[in-house]
N, C-alpha and C positions, 0 to 999 in steps of 0.2 A: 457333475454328480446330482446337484438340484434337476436335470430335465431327465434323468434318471427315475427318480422318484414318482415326474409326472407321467410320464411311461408308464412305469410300476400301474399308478393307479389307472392310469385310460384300461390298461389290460385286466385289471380286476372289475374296472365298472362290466368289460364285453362278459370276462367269462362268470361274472356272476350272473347271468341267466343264460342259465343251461338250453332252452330253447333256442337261444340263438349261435350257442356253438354244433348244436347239429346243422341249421342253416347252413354256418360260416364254411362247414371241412366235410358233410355227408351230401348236403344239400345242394352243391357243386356237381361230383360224383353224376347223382342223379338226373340234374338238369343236362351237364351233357350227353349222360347214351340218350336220354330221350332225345334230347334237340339234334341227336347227331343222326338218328333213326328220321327224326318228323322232319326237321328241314333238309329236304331233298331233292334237284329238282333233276331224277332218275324217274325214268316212268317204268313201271311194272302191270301187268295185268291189266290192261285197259279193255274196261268191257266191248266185246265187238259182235256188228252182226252182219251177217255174211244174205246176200241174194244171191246164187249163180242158176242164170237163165243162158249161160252159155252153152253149148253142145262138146265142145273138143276136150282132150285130153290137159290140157294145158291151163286153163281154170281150177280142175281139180288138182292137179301134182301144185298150183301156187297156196290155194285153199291149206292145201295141206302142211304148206312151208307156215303156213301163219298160224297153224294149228300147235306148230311143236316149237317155237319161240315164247319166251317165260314173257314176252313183251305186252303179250296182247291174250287177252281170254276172251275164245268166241263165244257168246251165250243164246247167241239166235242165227238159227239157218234157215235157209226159206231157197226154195226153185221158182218161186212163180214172184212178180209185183207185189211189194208191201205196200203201207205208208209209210217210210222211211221218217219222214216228218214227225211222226206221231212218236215211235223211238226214241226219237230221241228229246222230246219234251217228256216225254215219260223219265227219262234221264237210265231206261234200261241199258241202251249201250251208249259208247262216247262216238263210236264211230261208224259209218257202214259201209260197208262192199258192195258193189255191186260189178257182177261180171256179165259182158252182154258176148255176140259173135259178133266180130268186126268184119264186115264186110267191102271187099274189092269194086271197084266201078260197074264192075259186071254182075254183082250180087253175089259173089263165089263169097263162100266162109274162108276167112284166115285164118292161119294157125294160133297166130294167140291173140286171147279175146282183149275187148273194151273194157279199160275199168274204170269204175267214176268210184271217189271214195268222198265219202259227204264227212265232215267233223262236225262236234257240237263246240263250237268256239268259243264258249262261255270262258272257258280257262284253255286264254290264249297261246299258252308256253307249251303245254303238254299236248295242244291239238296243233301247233307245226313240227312238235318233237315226232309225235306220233306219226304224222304225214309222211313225215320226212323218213321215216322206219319203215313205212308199208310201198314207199316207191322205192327204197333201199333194196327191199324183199324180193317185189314184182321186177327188177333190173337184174336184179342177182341170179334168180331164176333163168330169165332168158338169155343171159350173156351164157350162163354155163350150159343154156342148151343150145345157142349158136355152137360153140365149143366145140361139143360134141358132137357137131355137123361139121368141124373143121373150117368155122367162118364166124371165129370171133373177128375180133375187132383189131385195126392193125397198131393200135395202140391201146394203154391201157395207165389211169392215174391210182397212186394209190397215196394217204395222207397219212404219213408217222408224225403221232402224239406227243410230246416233247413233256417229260415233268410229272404229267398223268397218264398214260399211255392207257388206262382201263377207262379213263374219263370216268373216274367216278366223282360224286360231287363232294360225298363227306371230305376228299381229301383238300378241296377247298373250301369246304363248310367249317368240318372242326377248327384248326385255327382262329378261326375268323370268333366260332364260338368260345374259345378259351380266352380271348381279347374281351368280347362282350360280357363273361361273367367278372374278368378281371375289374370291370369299368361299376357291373354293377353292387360290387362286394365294397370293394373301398369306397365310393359316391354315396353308399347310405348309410356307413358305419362314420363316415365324417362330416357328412349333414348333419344329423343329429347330436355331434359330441357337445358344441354349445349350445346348442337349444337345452339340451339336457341338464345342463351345469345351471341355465333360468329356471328349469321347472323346479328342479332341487332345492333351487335356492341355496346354492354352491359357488354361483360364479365371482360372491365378493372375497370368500376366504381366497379363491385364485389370484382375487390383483394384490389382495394385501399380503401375497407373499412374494420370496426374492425373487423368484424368475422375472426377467425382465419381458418384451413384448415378442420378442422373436421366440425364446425358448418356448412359452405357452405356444404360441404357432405351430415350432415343429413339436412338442409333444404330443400335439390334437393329431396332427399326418399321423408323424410316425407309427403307429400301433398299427391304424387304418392298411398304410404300406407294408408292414412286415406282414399282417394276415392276408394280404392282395397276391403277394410274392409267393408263399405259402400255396394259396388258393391256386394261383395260375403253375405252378411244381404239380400238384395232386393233376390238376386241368392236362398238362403235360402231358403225363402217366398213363391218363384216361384213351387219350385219343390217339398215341401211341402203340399202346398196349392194346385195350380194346378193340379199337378200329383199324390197328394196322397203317394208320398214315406216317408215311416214310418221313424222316427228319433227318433233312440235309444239308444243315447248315453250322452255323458257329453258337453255342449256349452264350457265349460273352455277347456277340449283338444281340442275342434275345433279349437277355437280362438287363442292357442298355438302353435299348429302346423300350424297356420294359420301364424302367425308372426316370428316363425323360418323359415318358407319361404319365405316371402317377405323382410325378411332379406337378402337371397341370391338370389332371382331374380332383387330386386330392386341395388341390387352389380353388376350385372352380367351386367344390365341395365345403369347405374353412367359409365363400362366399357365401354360399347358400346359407350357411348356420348361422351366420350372421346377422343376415337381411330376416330371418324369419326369426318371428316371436314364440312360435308352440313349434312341436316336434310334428305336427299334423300338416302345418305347411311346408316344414323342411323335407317331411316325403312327399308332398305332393307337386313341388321346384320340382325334386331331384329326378322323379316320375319323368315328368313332363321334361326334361332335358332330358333323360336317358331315350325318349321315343327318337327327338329330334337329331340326338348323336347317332343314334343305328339307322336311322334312314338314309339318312344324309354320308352316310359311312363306306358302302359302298360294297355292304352286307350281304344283301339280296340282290341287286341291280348295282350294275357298274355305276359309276358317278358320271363319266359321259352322257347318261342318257336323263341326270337332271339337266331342268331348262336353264338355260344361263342366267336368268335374276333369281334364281334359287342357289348359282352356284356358289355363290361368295359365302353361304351358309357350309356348303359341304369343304370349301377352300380354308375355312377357320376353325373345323370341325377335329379337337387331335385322336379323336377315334378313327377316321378315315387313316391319316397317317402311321398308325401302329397297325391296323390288318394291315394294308399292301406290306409293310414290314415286314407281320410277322409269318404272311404267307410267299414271301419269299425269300424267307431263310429257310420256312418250311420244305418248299416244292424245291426251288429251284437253289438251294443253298448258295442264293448271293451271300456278297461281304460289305461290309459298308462300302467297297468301291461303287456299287451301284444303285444304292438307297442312300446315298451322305444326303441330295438333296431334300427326303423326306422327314429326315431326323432332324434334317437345319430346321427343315418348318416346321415340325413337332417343339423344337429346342425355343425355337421363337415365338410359339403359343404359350409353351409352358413357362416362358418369363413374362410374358404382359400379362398372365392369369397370375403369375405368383406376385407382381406389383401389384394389379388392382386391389388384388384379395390383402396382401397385408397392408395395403394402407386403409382398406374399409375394416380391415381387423384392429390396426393402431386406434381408427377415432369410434372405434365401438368399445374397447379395453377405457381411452380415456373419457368417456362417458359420467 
């Protein structure tokens, strides 16, 4: 009943400023359609500019395939030599065509022409995506026009999608982001619950009452976790509902590995409040771990492709362990039969973060 009460109050310190209950339940909401819209690594509309110095038919009917795909927006055509060069420091288009006559031993024109296609490789992802589309286009073309000549190819591969079948990316983005704002709702609301209680000048009427040193512990979680749980239900909704990504798995593992991590962020967080003196340094910790938990996560880039003396950072990291989780109950609705290893090592982070944390919280209460 006593850790009842500190409950009670943690939750009226939050919803007494009204500011921060729109953050807490709208401001969610908002962050992901945007971040489900912006982080995206789908290309659309890549500005393009087309040369063809070719003569044959077969230039023009490909020109034309690139013309009516949402992939690519051509914004400059030309028949004669450009500077191609110049283009694309200009940063007018990302990429360029160029169609010439391909010519036999004998100088005879061939049916379908030469193509050089130059990328501005500045942004490296979108300029082999893109590649990868315009020799997709130029292949697709003339297989279907051998075809029609009755001299396709005597074989032929095609690659079925497993889980995402549309490859879209929100469908492995959003999760990923309903984790990240889970991480960063609870990580700031329990950074600062003690620094708070210093500035007030509150934190002596807390020892000198009966709770003992565990109860003031999980009082300070607590609130933090039921608003996180809360926040990642609305989070749920969103990317569901809005985006259409398919949820194929079991709500009791979500919920579980959803709670063996706020087990160890809301420790990590009880740390932070403790070590800092003002509420200025406790968002400035929590700042600064929240970068190195999403990088290291395996958010954007796979975690294979950190270098191996970085990795023991993403190996200790329990944000890494809750996406692959939560993106494969999402997609591919495993069971814990094939994530137990990841929850072991979430399970096993979030007890050496809840030891260290309460016993820097013991000899900070007996202070």
């Amino acid at each position: 009943m006593k850790l009842f009460y500190l409950v009670k109050k943690e939750f009226i310190e939050i919803t007494r400023q009204k500011e921060l209950l729109f953050l807490m339940f709208v401001g969610p909401v908002i962050q992901i359609i945007i971040l489900g819209y912006v982080i995206s690594t789908d290309i659309r509309h890549v500005p393009v500019g087309i040369v063809n110095m070719a003569q044959g038919q077969a230039a023009g009917q490909m020109i034309q395939r690139i013309r009516q795909t949402p992939l690519f927006n051509v914004r400059y055509e030309s028949e004669q030599s450009v500077d191609n060069l110049d283009l694309l420091k200009k940063g007018e288009v990302k990429a360029m065509l160029i169609f010439r006559d391909a010519l036999d031993q004998k100088r005879h024109i061939l049916k379908y022409p030469e193509v050089q296609i130059l990328m501005d490789g500045m942004d490296s992802n979108t300029s082999m995506i893109a590649a990868g589309y315009f020799n997709g286009v130029i292949k697709n073309y003339i297989l279907h026009d051998m075809e029609k000549l009755g001299q396709g190819l005597p074989f032929s591969s095609r690659a079925v999608f497993r889980f995402n079948p549309q490859l879209r990316s929100i469908n492995y983005m959003g999760p990923g982001i309903v984790g990240f704002l889970l991480t960063i709702i609870t990580m700031f609301l329990t950074s600062a619950s003690l620094v708070r209680e210093k500035e007030q000048q509150t934190l002596d009427t807390l020892l000198i009452s009966p709770l003992n040193t565990l109860e003031i512990y999980i009082g300070k979680a607590l609130p933090a976790a039921l608003i996180g749980l809360l926040d990642m239900v609305i989070g749920l909704l969103v990317v569901v509902l809005w985006f259409g990504i398919p949820f194929r798995g079991s709500m009791f593992y979500l919920f579980l590995a959803s709670l063996v991590y706020l087990a160890a962020i809301l420790s990590y967080a009880l740390l932070i409040s403790v070590l800092s003196a003002t509420t200025q340094q406790a968002m400035f910790f929590s700042w600064f771990s929240l970068m190195i938990f999403l990088l290291m996560s395996g958010f954007f880039t796979p975690v294979d492709n950190i270098p191996p003396l970085l990795r023991i950072l993403a190996d200790i990291n329990p944000l890494r362990y809750l996406l692959k989780i939560i993106r494969e109950i999402f997609l591919k609705g495993n069971g814990i039969a094939y994530f137990w290893k990841d929850l072991l090592a979430l399970g096993g982070i979030a007890l050496t973060l809840m030891a260290v944390s309460l016993l820097n919280f013991k000899r900070f209460l007996s202070k």
